[in-house]
Biopython code that builds the backbone (N, CA, C, O; Angstrom):
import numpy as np
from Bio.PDB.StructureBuilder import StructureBuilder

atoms = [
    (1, "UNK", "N", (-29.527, -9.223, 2.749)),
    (1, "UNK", "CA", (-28.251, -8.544, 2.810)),
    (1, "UNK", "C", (-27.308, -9.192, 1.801)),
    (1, "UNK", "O", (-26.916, -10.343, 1.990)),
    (2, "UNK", "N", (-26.895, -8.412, 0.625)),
    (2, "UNK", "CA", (-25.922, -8.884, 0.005)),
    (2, "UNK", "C", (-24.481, -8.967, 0.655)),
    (2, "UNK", "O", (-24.017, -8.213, 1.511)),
    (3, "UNK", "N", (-23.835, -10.140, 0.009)),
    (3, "UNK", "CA", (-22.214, -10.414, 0.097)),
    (3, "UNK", "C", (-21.372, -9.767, -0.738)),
    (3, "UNK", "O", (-21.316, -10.561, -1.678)),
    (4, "UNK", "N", (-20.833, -9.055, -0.958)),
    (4, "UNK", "CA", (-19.808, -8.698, -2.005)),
    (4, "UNK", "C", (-18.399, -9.692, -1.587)),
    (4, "UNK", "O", (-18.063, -10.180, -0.508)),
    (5, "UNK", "N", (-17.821, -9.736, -2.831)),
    (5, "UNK", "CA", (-16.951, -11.200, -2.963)),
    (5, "UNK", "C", (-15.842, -10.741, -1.917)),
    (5, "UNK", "O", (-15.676, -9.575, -1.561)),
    (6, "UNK", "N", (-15.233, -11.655, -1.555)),
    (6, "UNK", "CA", (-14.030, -11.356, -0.652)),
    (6, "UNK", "C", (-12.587, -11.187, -1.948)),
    (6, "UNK", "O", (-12.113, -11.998, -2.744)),
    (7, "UNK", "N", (-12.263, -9.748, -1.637)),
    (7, "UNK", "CA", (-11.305, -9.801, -2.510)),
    (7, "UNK", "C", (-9.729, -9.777, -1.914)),
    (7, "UNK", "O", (-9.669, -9.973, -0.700)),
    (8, "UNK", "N", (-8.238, -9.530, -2.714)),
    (8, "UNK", "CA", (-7.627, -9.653, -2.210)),
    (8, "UNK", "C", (-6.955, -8.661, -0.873)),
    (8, "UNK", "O", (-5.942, -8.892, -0.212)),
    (9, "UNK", "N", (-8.025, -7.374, -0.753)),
    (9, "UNK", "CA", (-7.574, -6.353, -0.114)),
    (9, "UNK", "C", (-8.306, -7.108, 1.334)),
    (9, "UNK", "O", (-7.477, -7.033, 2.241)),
    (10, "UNK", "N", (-9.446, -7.722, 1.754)),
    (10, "UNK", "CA", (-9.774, -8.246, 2.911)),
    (10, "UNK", "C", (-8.562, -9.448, 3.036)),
    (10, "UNK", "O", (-8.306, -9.818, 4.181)),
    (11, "UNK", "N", (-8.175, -9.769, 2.457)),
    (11, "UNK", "CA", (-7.232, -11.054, 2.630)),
    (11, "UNK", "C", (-6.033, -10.499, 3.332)),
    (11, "UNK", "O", (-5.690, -11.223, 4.266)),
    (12, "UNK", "N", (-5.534, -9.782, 3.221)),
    (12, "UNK", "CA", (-4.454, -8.906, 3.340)),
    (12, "UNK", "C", (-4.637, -7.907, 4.236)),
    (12, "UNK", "O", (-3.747, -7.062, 4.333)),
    (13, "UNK", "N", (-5.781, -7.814, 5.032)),
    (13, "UNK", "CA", (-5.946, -7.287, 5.949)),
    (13, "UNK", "C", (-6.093, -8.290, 7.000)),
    (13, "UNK", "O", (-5.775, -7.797, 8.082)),
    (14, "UNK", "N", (-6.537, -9.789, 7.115)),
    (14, "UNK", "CA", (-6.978, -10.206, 7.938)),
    (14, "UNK", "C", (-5.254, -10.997, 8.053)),
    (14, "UNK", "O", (-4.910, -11.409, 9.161)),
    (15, "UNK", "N", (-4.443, -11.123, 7.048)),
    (15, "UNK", "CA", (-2.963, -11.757, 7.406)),
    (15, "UNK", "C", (-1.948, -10.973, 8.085)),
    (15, "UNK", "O", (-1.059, -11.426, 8.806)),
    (16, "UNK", "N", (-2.245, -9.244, 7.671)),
    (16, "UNK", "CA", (-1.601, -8.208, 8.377)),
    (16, "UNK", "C", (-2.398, -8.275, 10.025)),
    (16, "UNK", "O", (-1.761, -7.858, 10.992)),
    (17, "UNK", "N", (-3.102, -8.551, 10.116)),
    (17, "UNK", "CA", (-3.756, -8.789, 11.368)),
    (17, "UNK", "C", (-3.241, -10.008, 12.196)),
    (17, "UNK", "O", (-3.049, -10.165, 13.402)),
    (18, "UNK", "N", (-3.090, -10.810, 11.107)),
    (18, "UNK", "CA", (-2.449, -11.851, 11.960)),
    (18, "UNK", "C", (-0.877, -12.063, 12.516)),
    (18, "UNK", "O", (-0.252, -12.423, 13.514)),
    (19, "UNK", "N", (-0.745, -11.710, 11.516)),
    (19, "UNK", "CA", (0.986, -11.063, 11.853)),
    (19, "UNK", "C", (1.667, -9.844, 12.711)),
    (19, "UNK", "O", (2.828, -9.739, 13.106)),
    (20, "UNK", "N", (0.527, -8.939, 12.869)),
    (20, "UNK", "CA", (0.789, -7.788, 14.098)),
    (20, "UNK", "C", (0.270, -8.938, 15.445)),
    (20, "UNK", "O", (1.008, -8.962, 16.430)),
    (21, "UNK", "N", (-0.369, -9.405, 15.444)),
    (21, "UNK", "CA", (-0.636, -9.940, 16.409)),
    (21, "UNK", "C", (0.669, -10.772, 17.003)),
    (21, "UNK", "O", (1.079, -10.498, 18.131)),
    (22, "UNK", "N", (1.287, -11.768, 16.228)),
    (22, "UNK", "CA", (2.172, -12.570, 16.094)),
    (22, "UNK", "C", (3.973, -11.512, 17.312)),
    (22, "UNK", "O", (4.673, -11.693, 18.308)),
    (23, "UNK", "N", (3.725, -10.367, 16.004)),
    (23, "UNK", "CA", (4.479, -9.070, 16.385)),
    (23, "UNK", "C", (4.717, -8.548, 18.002)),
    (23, "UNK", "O", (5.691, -8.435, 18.747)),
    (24, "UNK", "N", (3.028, -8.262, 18.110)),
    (24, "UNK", "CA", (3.256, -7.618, 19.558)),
    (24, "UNK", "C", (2.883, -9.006, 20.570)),
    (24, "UNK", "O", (2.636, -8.842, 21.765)),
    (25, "UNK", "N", (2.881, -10.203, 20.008)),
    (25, "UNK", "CA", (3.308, -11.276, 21.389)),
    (25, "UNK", "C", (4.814, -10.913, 21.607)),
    (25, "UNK", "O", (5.254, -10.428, 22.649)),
    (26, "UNK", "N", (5.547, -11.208, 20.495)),
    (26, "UNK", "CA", (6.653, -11.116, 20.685)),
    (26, "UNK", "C", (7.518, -10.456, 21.632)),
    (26, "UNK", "O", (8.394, -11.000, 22.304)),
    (27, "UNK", "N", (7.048, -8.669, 21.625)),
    (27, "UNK", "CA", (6.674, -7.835, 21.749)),
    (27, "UNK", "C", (6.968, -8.018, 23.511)),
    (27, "UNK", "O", (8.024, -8.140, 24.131)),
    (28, "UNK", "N", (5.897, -7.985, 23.852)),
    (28, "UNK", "CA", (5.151, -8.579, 25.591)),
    (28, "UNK", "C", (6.376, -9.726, 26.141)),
    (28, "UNK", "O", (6.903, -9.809, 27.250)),
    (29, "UNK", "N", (6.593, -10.583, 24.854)),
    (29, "UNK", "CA", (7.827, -11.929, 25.653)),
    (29, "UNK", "C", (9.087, -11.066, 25.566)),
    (29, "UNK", "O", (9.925, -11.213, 26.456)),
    (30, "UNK", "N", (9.235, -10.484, 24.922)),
    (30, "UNK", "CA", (10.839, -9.554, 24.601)),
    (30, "UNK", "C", (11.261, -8.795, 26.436)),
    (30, "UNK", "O", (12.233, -8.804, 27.192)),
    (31, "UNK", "N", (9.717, -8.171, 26.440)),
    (31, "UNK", "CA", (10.504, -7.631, 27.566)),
    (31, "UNK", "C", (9.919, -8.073, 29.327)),
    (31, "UNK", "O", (9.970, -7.492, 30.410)),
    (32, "UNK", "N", (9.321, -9.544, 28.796)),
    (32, "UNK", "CA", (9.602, -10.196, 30.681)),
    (32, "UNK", "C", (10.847, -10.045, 30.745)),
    (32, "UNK", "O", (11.095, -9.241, 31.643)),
    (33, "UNK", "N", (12.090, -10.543, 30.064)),
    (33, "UNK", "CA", (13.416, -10.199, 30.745)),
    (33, "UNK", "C", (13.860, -8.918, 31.973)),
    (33, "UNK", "O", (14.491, -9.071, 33.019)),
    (34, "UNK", "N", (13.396, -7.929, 31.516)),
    (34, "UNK", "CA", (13.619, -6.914, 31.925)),
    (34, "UNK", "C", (12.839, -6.741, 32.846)),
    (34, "UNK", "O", (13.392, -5.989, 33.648)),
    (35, "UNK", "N", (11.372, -7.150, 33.355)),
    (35, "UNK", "CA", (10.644, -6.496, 33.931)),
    (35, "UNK", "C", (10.756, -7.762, 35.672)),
    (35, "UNK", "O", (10.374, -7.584, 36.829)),
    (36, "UNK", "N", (11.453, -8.917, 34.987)),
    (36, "UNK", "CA", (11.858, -9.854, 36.156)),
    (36, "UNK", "C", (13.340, -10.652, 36.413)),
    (36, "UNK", "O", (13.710, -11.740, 36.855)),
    (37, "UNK", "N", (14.127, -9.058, 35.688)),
    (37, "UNK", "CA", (15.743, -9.233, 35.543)),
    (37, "UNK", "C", (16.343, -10.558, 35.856)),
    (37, "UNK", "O", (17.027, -11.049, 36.755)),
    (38, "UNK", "N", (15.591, -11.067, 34.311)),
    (38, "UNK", "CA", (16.300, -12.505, 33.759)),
    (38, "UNK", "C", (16.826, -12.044, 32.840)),
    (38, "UNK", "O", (16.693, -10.963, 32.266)),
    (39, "UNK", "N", (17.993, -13.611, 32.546)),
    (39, "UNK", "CA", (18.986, -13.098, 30.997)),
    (39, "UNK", "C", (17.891, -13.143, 29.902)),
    (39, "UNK", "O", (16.755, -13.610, 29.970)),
    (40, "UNK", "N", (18.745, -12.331, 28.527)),
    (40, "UNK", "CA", (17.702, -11.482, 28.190)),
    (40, "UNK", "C", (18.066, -12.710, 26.710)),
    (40, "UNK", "O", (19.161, -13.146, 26.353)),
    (41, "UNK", "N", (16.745, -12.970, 26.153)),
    (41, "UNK", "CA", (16.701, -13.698, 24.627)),
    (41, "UNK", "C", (17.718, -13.314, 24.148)),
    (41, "UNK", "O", (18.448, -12.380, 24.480)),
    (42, "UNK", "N", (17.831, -14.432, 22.905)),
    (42, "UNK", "CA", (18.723, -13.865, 21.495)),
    (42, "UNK", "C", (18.135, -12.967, 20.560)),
    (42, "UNK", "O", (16.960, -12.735, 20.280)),
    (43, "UNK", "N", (18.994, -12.606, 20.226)),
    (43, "UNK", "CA", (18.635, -11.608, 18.978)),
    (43, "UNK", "C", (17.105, -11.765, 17.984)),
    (43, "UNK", "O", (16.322, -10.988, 17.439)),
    (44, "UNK", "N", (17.244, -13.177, 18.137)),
    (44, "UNK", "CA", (16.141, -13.839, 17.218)),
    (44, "UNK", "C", (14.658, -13.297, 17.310)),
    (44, "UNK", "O", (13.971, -12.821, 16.406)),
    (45, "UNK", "N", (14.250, -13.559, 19.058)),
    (45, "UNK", "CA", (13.423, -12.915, 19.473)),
    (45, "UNK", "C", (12.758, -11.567, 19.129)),
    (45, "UNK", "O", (11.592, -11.325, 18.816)),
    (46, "UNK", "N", (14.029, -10.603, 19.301)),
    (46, "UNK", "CA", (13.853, -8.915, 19.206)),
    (46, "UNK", "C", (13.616, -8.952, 17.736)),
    (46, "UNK", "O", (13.014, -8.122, 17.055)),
    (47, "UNK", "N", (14.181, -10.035, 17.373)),
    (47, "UNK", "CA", (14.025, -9.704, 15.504)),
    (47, "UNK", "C", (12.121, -10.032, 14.827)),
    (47, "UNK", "O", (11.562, -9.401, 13.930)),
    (48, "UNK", "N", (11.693, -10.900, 15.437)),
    (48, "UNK", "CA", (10.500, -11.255, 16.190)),
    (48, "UNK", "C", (9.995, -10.314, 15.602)),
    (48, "UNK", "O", (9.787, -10.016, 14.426)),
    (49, "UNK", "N", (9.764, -9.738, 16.880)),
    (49, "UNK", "CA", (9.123, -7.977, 17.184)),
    (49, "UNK", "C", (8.623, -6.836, 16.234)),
    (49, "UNK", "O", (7.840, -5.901, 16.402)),
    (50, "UNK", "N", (9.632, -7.414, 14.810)),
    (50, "UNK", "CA", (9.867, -6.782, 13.800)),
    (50, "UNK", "C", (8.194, -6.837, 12.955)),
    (50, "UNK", "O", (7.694, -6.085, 12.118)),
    (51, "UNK", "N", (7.710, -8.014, 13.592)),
    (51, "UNK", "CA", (6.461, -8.537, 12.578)),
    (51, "UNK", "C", (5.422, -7.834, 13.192)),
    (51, "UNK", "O", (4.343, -8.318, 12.850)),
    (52, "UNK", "N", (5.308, -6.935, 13.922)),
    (52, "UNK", "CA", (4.126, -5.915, 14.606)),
    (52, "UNK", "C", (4.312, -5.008, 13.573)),
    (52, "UNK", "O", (3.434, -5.246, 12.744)),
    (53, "UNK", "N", (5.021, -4.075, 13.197)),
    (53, "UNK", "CA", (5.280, -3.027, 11.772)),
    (53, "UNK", "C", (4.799, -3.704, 10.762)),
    (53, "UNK", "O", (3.886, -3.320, 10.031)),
    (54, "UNK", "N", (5.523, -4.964, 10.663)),
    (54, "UNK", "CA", (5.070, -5.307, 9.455)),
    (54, "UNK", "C", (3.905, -5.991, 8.671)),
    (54, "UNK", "O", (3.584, -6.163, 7.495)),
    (55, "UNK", "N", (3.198, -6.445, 10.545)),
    (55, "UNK", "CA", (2.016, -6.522, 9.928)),
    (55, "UNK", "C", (0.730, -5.493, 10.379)),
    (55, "UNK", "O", (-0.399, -5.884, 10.675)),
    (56, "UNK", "N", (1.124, -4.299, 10.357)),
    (56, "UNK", "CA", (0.455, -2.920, 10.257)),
    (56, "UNK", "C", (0.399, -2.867, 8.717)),
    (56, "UNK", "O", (-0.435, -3.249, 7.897)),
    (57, "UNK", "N", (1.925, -2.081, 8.604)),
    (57, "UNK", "CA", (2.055, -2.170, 6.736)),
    (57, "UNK", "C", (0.707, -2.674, 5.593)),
    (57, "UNK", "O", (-0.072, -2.116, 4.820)),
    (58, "UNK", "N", (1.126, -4.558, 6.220)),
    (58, "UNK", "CA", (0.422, -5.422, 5.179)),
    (58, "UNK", "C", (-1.067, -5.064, 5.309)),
    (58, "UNK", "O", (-1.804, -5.064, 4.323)),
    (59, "UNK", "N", (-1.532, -4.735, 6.648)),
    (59, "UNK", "CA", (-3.475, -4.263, 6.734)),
    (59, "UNK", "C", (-3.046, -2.957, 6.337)),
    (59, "UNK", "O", (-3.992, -2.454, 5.729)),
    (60, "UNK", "N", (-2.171, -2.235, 6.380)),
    (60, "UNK", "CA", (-2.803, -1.020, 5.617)),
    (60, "UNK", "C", (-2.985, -1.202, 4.060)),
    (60, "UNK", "O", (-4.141, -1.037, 3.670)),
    (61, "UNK", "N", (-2.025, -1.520, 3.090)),
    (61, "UNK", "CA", (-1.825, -2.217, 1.897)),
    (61, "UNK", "C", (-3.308, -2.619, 1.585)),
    (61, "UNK", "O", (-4.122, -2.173, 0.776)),
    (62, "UNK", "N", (-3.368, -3.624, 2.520)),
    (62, "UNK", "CA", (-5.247, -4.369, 2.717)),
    (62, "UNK", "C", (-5.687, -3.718, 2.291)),
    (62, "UNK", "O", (-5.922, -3.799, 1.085)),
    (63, "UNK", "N", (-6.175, -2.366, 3.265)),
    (63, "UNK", "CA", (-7.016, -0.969, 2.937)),
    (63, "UNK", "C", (-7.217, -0.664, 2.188)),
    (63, "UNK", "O", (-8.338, -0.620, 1.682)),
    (64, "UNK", "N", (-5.775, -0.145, 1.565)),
    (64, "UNK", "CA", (-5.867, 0.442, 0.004)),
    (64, "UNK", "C", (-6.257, -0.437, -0.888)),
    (64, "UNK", "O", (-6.945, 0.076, -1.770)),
    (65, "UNK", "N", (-6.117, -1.334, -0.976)),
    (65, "UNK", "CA", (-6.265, -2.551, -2.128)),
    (65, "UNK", "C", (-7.802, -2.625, -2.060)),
    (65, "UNK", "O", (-8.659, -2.367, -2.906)),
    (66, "UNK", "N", (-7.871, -3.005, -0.939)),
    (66, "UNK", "CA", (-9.695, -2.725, -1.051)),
    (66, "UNK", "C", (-10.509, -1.461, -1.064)),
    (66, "UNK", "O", (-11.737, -1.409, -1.132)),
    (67, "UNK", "N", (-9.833, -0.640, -1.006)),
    (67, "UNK", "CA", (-10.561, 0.485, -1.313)),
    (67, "UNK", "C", (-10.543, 1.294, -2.986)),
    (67, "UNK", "O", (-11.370, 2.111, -3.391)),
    (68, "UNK", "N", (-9.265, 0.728, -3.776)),
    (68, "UNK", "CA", (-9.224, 0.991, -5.162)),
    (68, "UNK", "C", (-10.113, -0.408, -5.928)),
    (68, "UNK", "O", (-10.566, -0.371, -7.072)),
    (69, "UNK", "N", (-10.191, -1.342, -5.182)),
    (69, "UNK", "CA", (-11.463, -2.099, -5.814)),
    (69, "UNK", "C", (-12.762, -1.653, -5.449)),
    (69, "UNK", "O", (-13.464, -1.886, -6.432)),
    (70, "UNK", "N", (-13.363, -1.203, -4.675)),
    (70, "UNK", "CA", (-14.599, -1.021, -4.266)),
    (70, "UNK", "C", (-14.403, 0.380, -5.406)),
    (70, "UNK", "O", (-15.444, 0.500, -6.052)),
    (71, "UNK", "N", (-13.779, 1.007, -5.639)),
    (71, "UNK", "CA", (-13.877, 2.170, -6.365)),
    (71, "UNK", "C", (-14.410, 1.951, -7.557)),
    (71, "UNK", "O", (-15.411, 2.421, -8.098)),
    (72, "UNK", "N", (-13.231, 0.804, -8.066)),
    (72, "UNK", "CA", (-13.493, 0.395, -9.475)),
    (72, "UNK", "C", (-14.782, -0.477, -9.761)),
    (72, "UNK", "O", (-15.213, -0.561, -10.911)),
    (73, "UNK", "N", (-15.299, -1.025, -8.865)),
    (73, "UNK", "CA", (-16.524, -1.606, -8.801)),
    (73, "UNK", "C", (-17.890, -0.454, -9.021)),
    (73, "UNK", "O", (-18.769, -0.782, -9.817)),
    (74, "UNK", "N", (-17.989, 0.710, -8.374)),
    (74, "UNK", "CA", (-18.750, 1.774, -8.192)),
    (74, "UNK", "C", (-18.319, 2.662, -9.182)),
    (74, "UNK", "O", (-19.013, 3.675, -9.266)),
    (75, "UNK", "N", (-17.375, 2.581, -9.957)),
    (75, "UNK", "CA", (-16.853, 3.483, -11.593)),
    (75, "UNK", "C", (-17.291, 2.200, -12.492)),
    (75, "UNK", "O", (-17.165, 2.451, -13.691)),
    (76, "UNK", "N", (-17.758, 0.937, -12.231)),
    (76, "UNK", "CA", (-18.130, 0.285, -13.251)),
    (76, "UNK", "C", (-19.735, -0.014, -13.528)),
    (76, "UNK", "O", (-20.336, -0.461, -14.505)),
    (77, "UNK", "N", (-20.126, 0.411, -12.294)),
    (77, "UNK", "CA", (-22.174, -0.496, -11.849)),
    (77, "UNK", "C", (-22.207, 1.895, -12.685)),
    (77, "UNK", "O", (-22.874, 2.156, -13.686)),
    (78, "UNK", "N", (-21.662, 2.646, -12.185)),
    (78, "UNK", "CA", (-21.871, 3.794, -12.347)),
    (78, "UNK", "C", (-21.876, 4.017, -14.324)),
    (78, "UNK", "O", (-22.877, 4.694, -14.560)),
    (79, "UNK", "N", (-21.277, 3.749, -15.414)),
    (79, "UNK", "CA", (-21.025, 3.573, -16.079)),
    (79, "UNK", "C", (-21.969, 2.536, -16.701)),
    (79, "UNK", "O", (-22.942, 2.698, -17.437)),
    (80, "UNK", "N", (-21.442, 1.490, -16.227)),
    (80, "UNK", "CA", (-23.431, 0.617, -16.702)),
    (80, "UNK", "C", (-24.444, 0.966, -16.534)),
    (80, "UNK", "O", (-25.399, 0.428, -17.093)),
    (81, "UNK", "N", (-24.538, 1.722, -15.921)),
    (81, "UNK", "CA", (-26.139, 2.690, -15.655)),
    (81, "UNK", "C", (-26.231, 3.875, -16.591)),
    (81, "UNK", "O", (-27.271, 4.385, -17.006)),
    (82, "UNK", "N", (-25.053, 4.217, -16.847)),
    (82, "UNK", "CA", (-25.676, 5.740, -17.887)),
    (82, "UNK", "C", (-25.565, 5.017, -19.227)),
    (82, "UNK", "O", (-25.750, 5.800, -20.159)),
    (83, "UNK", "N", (-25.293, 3.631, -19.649)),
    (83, "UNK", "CA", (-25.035, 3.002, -20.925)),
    (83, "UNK", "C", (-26.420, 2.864, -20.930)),
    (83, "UNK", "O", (-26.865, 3.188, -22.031)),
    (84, "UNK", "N", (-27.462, 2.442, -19.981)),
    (84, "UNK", "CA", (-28.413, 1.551, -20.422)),
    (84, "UNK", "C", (-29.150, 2.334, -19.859)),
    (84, "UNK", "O", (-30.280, 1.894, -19.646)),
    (85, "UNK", "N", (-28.886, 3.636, -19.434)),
    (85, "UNK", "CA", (-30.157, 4.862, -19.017)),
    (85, "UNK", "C", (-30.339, 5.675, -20.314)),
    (85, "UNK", "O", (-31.149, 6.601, -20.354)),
]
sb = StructureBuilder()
sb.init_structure("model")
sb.init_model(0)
sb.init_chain("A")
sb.init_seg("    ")
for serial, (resi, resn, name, xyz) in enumerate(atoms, 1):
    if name == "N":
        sb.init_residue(resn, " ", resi, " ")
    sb.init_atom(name, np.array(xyz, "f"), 0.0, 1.0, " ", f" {name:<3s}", serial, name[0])
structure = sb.get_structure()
């Protein structure tokens, strides 16, 4: 089984992964307040929360990034083959 190299579109999927994750803890702690009517975090927290979007975004980005390389990889092995066919 071949490896194809890890490029920057898996990288960027596995940090957008890590950062939605990060996101929807936040997420889950934001609203014990509410669900065991305690005072409720600072702002800081909810601002938190913000990193679930944003690390959707960054794995989608991932996606694309790796999917216009795998392209250009398969427009280049495709192209070396009709040179030397």
């Amino acid at each position: 089984m071949s490896r194809q190299p890890s490029d920057s579109g898996d990288t960027l999927v596995r940090v957008g992964g890590v950062v939605f994750a990060l996101g929807a803890l936040a997420t889950l702690v934001t609203f014990v307040p509410y669900a065991f009517d305690l005072a409720r975090f600072p702002a800081t927290a909810y601002w938190l929360s913000m990193l679930m979007p944003a690390g959707l975004l960054v794995s989608l980005l991932g996606l694309l990034a790796g999917a216009r390389a795998q392209s250009r990889r398969r427009r280049a092995a495709r192209e070396a083959a009709s040179a030397a066919g």
